[in-house]
C-alpha positions in Angstrom: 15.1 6.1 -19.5 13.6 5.9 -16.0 10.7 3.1 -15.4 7.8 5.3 -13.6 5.5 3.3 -11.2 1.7 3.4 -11.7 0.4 5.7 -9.3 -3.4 4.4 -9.2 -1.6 0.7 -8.7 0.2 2.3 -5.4 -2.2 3.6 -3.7 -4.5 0.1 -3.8 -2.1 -2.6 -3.3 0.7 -3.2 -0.1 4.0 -5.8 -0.8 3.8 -7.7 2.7 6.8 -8.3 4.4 7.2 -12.2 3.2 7.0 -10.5 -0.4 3.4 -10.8 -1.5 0.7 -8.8 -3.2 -1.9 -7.8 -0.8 -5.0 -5.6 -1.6 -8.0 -4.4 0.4 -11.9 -6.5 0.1 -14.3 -3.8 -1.0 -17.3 -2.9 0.6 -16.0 -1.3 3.1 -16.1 2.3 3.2 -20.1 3.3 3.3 -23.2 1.9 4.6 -21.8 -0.9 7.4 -24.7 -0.5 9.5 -26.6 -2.3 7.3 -23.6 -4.8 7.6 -23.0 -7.8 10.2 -19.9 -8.0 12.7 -18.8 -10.7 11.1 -19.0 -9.1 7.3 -17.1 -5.9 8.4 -14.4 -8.0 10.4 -13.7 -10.0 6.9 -12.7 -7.0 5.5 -10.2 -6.0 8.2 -7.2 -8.4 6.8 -5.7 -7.6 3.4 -6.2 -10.4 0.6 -3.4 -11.8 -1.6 -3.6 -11.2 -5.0 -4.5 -13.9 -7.3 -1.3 -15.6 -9.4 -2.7 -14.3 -12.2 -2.7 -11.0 -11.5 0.9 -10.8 -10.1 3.2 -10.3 -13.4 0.8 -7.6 -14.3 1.7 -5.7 -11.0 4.8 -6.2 -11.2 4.7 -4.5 -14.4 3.2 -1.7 -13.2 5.5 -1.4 -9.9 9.0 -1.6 -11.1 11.0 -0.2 -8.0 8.7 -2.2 -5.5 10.3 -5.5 -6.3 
C-alpha cells in the first residue's frame, strides 16, 4: 500500500537544497505596521527545523526524502 504525504505538513515546511527542514517565523501575515524594519526583515529567511522535530517530518513526508 501507497505511503500518502501529510498535506497540512506540505504546505508549511520547504526541504532546502543542502537537504534541510526549513519552515516560515510566524507573525508575519497581519498587522506589520505596528512592526519594526528590523522584526519584519527576521522573518524574511526560512528557519531550520529543530533536530527534534525532523524524524517526525520525515514521517509525515515519505516521498520528499
Amino acid at each position: 500500500m501507497k505511503l500518502k504525504s501529510h498535506s497540512g505538513l506540505k504546505k508549511r515546511v520547504k526541504i532546502s537544497g543542502r537537504g534541510k527542514i526549513m519552515f516560515q517565523k510566524p507573525g508575519k501575515r497581519h498587522l506589520l505596521i505596528n512592526k519594526s524594519k528590523r522584526q519584519k526583515a527576521t522573518h524574511n529567511m526560512g528557519m531550520p527545523s529543530h533536530g527534534s522535530d525532523v524524524s517526525k517530518i520525515k514521517r509525515l513526508l515519505p516521498q520528499s526524502f
